[in-house]
C-alpha angles and dihedrals in degrees: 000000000000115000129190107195109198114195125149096223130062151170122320085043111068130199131131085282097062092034093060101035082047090050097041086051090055092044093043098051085047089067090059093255134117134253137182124192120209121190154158122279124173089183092067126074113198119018109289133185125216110178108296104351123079113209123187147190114293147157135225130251113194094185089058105057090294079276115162112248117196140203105267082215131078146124097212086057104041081052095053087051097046087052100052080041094198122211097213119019108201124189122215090179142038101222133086088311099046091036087055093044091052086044096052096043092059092046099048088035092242121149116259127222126192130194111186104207102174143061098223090178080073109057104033094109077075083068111022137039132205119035087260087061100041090045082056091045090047094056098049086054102060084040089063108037075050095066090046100049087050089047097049128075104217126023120209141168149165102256134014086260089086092060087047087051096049094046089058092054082051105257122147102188131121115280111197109203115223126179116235107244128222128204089262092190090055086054095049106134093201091056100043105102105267092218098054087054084055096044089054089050091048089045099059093031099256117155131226091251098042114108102235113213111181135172117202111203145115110299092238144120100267094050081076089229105154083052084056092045095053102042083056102056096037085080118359118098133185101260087056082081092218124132143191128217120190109202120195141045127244139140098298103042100108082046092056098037087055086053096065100046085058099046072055094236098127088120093051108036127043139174128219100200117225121340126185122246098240084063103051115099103060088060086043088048092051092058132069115212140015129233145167146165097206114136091178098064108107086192117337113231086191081055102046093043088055078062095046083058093047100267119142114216139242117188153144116299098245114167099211090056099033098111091061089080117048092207107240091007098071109350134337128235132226135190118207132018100276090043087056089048088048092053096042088046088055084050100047087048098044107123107248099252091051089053099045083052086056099052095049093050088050087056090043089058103055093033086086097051087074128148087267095049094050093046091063100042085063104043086063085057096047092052095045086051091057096055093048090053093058088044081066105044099039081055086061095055094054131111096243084239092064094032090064103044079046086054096051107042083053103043087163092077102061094116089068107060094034102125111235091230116014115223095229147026116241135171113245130186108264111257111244107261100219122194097268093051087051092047099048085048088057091045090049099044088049100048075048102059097028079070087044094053095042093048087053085060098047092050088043090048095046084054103064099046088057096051083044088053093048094238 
């Protein structure tokens, strides 16, 4: 099978995003198939291929991550794609690159795929300002995952939050859950040197005795940091001999870090700035357990690769990701500043062997979501896309008599033929809302308002840092 991934960021960037598309092309090419990449560059001037990835033309937007966004139109691009002539294209991202795979799927009558990777309720405050101007940009938002999702053959993503999310822009399809993947043999912690994990202990004052939790992410508003950072102070003390290390730069790092000077946990509590990803695993191996108060991940690749390195993790109860933790097994939740304590107590005074137990079953856990493992996962999906897509097609072709006996007899495949927009308004009978329909509604407005109601406290909290700060 022949694969265009479309994705708008790339190596040398790094985020959950790269590191999935990087580790589904491997995957993909073990199992003897091929695979070509196409993304954003703001370094290149006119569309250029370089072996199997295809960079164009971009610019920069330094609001938005400082990602490339490029044009969703061009001929150089449409040509490359002709020539490989793929068999499935399959988006990883909304933007330029993802506009231009839908657009070209639909032009060279290819099955789409779409993996929706990112909450961008979550992270509208970056682009708008003011709750008229997000609820507009939210809007716009499910508007326009909707189109996609209408346009694509198969949906996929890393949580069940993606599903959650579809259902509220108003898309019934399928959504088929995949775990992200990380490269389990680099996060090994056995064959990280040994020396390089001391020296990052011995760096940021850690002993040999002190129980090391750590949480590797972007320093910004949606990673949930000052929460951290309060719960934390709220109980731990320094004769617990427990510590925190913050890896990662980001807007907000000098406000976070001021934070903490003020909650007084300097001692306690230390960040590194950015580090590169190559680098990594030696700062991972010299720490013992992962945590982390985020509500925005669908599936952290920075969490699942401190498993990969033997770290149970602690983290934020959140119900859509709750089956990522199996409580007791790889890590355990908590909900509020003395539940965390309580947890990392139980932790602290875990007997060594107990722990040791606990961090090889976190590795164990994450050892079966290899490239491999992901590759296949999604060839079932790839081959389940193109029948739908013939579905589809062969439904165009038919007389309207035999299309709607055909309708009828496979009810199941009503998703295929929905029109995106219909022509014309028309009164139908109410489907029957059954138990179940009323129940997962519940479920859905309460996760709902239970991130509502956690994003108000973050930009309350944030506030009144600022107007502490005098900023």
């Amino acid at each position: 099978m022949r694969v265009a991934l479309f994705t708008e960021v790339y190596l040398p960037a790094v985020n959950g995003v790269v590191t999935h598309v990087k580790t589904l092309k491997e995957g993909l090419e073990l199992l003897g198939h091929e695979a070509v990449i196409v993304t954003a560059d703001s370094n290149v001037k006119k569309t250029r291929t370089d072996g199997d990835i295809i960079y164009c033309p971009a610019i920069k937007l330094e609001k938005l991550y400082g990602y490339d966004v490029a044009s969703p139109i061009s001929a150089d691009r449409l040509k490359a794609i002709k020539d490989f002539a793929p068999d499935i294209i399959h988006i990883h991202n909304e933007f330029g690159i993802g506009m231009s795979g839908a657009m070209m799927a639909r032009q060279l009558k290819i099955p789409l795929v779409y993996t929706m990777h990112t909450m961008y309720d979550d992270y509208i405050y970056y682009v708008a300002k003011g709750e008229p101007m997000q609820e507009l940009v939210s809007t716009i938002i499910h508007r326009y995952a909707r189109i996609l999702a209408r346009t694509a053959s198969a949906i996929t993503g890393p949580s069940k939050k993606v599903e959650d999310f579809f259902r509220r822009c108003g898309v019934y399809k399928p959504v088929t859950v995949i775990p992200n993947s990380v490269e389990v043999e680099t996060f090994d912690r056995y064959a990280i040197d040994k020396e390089k994990a001391a020296a990052v202990r011995e760096k940021y004052g850690f002993a040999p005795d002190d129980l090391v939790f750590c949480f590797c992410g972007r320093m910004g508003q949606e990673k949930n940091i000052s929460t951290l950072l309060d719960f934390w102070a709220k109980n731990v003390k320094k004769e617990d001999k427990m510590k925190l290390l913050l890896m990662g730069g980001g807007p907000q790092l000098e406000e976070f870090s001021a934070h903490a000077d003020k909650l007084g946990v300097n001692d306690t509590v230390k960040f590194t700035d950015r580090i590169e990803h190559a680098d990594i695993p030696p700062y991972y191996a010299a720490c013992d357990c992962y945590i982390t108060a985020s509500l925005t991940e669908c599936h952290s690749i920075s969490m699942m690769e401190g498993m990969a390195t033997g770290m149970p993790v602690l983290t934020i109860r959140d119900e859509l990701n709750a089956d990522q933790i199996e409580e007791g097994v790889n890590g355990f939740f908590f909900r509020d500043a003395d539940e965390m304590y309580a947890q990392m107590k139980k932790l602290r005074q875990m007997p060594r062997e107990e722990l040791e137990k606990l961090q090889r079953q976190s590795r164990e856990t994450i050892v079966a979501s290899g490239a491999q493992t992901i590759a296949e996962h999604l060839l079932a999906v790839y081959e389940q896309a193109i029948e739908n897509f013939r579905n589809k097609q062969m439904l165009k072709k038919m007389p309207r008599s035999v299309k709607k006996v055909y309708k009828a007899q496979n009810p199941e495949l009503y998703y295929l033929y929905k029109p995106a927009r219909p022509k014309r308004r028309v009164k139908v009978k109410a489907k029957r809302v059954t138990k179940e329909d009323k129940l997962h509604r519940k479920q859905a407005e309460k996760a709902a308002k239970t991130r509502r109601k956690a994003a108000r406290q973050v930009r309350r909290q944030h506030k009144r840092n600022r107007k502490a700060s005098g900023k």
